[in-house]
C-alpha positions as CSV (number, residue, x, y, z in Angstrom):
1,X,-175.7,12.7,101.6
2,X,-177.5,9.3,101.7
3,X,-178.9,8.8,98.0
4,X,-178.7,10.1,94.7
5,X,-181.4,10.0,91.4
6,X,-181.6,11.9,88.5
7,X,-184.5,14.4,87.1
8,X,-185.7,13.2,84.0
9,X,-188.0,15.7,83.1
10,X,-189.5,19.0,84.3
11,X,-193.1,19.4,83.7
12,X,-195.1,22.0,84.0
13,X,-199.0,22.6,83.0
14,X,-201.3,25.6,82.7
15,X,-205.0,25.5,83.6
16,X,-207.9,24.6,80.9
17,X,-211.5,24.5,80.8
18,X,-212.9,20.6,80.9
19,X,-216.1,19.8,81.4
20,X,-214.8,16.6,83.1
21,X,-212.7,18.3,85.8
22,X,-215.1,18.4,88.7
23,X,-216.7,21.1,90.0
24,X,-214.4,24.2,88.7
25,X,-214.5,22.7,85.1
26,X,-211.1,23.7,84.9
27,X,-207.5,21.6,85.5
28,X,-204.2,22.1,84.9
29,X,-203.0,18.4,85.4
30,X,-201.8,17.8,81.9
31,X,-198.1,18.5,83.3
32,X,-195.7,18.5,79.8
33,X,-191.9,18.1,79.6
34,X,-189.9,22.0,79.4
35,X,-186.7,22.3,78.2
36,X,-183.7,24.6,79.9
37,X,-183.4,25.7,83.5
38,X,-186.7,26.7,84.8
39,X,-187.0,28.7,88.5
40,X,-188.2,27.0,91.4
41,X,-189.6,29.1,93.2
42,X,-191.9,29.3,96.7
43,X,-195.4,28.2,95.2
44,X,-194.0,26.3,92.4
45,X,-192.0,25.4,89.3
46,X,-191.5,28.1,86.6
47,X,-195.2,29.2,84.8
48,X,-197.1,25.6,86.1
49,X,-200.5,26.5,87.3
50,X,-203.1,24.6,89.2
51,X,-206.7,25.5,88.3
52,X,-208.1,24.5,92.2
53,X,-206.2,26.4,94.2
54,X,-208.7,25.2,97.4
55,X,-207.4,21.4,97.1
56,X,-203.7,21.7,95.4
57,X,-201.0,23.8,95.6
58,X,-199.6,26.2,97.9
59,X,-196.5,26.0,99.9
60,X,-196.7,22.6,101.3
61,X,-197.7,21.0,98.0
62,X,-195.4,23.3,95.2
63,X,-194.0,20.3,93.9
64,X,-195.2,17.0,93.0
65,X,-192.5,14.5,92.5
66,X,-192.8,11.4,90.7
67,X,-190.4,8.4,90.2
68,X,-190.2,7.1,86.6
69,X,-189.9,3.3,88.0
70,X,-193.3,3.6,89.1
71,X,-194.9,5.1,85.9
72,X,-193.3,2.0,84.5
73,X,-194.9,-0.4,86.4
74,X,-198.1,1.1,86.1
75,X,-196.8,1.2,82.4
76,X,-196.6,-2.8,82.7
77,X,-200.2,-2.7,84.5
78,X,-202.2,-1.0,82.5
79,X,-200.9,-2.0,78.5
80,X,-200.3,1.8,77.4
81,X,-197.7,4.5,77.1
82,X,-197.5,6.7,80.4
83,X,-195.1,9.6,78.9
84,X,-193.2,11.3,81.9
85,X,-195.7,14.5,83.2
86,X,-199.2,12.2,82.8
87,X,-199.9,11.9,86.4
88,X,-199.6,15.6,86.9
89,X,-195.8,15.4,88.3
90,X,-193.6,18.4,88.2
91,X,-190.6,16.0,88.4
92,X,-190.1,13.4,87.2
93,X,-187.6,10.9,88.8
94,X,-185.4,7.9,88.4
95,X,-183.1,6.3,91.3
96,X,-185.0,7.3,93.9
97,X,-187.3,5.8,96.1
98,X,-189.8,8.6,96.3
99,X,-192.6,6.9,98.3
100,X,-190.0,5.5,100.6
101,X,-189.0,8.9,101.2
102,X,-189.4,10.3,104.9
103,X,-192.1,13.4,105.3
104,X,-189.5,16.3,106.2
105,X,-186.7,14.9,104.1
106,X,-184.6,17.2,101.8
107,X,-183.6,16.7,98.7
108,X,-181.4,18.9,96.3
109,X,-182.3,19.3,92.9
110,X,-180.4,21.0,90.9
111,X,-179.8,24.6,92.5
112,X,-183.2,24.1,95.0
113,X,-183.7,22.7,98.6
114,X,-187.2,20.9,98.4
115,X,-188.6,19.3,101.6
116,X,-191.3,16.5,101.6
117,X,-194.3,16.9,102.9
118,X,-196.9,14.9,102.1
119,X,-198.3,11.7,99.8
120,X,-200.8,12.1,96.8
121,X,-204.5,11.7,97.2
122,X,-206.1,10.8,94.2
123,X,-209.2,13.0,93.3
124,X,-211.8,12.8,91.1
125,X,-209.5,15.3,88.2
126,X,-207.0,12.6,88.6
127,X,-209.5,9.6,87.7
128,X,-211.3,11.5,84.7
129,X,-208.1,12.1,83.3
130,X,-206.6,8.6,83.3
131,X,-209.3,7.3,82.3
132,X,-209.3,4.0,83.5
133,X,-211.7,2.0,85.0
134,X,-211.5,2.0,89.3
135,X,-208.5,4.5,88.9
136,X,-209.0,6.0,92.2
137,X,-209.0,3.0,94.0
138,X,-206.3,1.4,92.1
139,X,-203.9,4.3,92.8
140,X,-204.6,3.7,96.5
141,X,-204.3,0.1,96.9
142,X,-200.8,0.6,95.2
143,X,-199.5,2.7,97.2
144,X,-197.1,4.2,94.4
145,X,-198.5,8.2,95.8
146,X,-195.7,10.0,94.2
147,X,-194.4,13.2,97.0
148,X,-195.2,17.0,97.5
149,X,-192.6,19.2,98.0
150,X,-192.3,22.5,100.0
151,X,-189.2,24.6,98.7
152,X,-187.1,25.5,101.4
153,X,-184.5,27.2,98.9
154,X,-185.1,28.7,95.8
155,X,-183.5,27.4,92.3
156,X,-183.1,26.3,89.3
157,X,-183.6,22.3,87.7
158,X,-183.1,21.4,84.5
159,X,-183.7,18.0,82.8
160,X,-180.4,15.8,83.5
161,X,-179.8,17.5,86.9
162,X,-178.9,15.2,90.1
163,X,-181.8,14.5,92.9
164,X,-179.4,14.6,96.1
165,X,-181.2,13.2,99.7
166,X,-179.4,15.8,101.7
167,X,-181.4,14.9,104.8
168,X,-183.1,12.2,106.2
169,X,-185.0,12.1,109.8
170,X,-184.0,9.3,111.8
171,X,-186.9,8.2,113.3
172,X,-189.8,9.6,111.0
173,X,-192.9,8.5,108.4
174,X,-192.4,7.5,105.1
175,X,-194.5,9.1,102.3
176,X,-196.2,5.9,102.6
177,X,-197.0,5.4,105.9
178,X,-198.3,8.9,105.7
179,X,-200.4,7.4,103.2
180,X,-201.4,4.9,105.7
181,X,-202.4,7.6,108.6
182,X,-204.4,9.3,106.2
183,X,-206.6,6.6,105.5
184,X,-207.1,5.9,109.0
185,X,-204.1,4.2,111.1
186,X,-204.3,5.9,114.1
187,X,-200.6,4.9,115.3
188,X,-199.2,6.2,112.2
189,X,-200.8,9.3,112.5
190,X,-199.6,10.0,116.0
191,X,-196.6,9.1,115.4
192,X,-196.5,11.6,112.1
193,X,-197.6,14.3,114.5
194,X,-194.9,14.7,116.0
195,X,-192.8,15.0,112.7
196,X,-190.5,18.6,113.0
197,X,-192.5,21.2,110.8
198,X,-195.5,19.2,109.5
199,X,-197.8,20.7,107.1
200,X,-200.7,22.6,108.3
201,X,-202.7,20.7,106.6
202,X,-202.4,17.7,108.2
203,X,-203.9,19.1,111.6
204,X,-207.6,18.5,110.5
205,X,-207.3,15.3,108.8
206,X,-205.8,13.8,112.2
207,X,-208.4,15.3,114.0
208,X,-211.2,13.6,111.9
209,X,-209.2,10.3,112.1
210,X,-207.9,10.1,115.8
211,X,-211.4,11.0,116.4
212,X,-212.3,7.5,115.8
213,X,-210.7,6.1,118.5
C-alpha cells in the first residue's frame, strides 16, 4: 500500500439527445452524484451509460476518475462552480494524485480492484459541454486529464469509501506522460509500450505517431 484518498462522490449519467453532441446528437456526459453502494462492474459503474460507444467506454475505459483538487483549480481558473460529476467523472477523488498515477497501477475502492489505463482526451462533447472558450486546448495544455480505469475485480463504492494504491509499477508511465506519447513524444511512447497489459487501444495511436520518426 503506497497511498490512500477518499471518493467523494459516485456519478453516474444516462444518455440524452443534444443537438450539440457531435455527430450521434446524443451524450451521456452530464455524470450526477448517487447515493448508497452502487456495483462496479466490468463495463462500468451501476446504470451510467455512454451514448458513443465507438469513442468511450468499454473495458479499458469503464471508469473515469477524477481528483477534486483539480476541479478546484480549474474552479480558481475559470470564476464558476464545477460541482463534482461536470467533467463526465465516475469518481470523484480527493488525496490522490490521479494524473501522477502510473498506467497499470491498482487502486482499491471500496470493494473493487480498478486498474489504470489511460489519460483523457478531450473531444468535441467535452468542449460543447463546458462551454468555454478554447476548452479543448486548455484541457490539454494543463495536463490535469483525469484517469480511465479497467476493473480487474468487481464491487461495490459508495461516497465516503477509501481510494487505496495497492500497486504501483516500478519503472512505468504516468497518466501524464501517457498524455505526452499521445500527442507525439516518441520516447514516451516506446517506452509505454512495453507497459504489462496495455490497452489495445493504444496499438494504433503508436503506430500513427512512431510513424513519424
Amino acid at each position: 500500500m503506497t497511498g490512500m484518498g477518499q471518493i467523494l462522490t459516485v456519478n453516474v449519467g444516462h444518455a440524452v439527445d443534444a443537438a450539440w453532441a457531435g455527430r450521434i446528437k446524443r451524450t451521456a456526459i452530464d455524470k450526477q452524484p448517487v447515493s448508497g453502494r452502487v456495483p462496479v462492474r466490468p463495463l462500468g459503474i451501476g446504470d451510467d451509460e455512454q451514448a458513443d460507444h465507438e469513442h468511450h467506454g468499454g473495458a479499458d475505459q469503464a471508469v473515469y476518475a477524477y481528483a477534486r483538487e483539480d476541479l478546484d483549480w480549474w474552479q480558481e481558473r475559470l470564476g464558476r462552480d464545477l460541482r463534482n460529476g461536470i467533467f463526465g467523472e465516475n469518481l470523484t477523488v480527493m488525496g490522490l494524485d490521479v494524473n501522477g498515477a502510473m498506467i497499470g497501477e491498482r487502486w482499491q475502492v471500496g470493494g473493487a480492484l480498478l486498474e489504470v489505463t489511460s489519460p483523457r482526451v478531450p473531444c468535441g462533447v467535452f468542449r460543447n459541454w463546458m462551454n468555454e472558450k478554447g476548452w479543448a486546448k486548455r484541457f490539454t495544455e494543463a495536463e490535469r486529464t483525469g484517469a480511465y480505469f479497467r476493473v480487474i475485480e468487481e464491487g461495490e463504492v459508495a461516497a465516503g469509501d477509501p481510494a487505496v494504491i495497492e500497486h504501483r509499477p516500478e519503472d512505468g508511465v504516468t497518466v501524464t506522460q501517457s498524455f505526452h506519447a499521445y500527442h507525439g513524444d516518441q520516447d514516451l511512447m516506446r517506452r509505454l509500450l512495453k507497459v504489462p497489459g496495455l490497452s489495445e487501444k493504444w496499438q494504433p495511436i503508436a503506430d500513427h505517431v512512431l510513424r513519424r520518426a
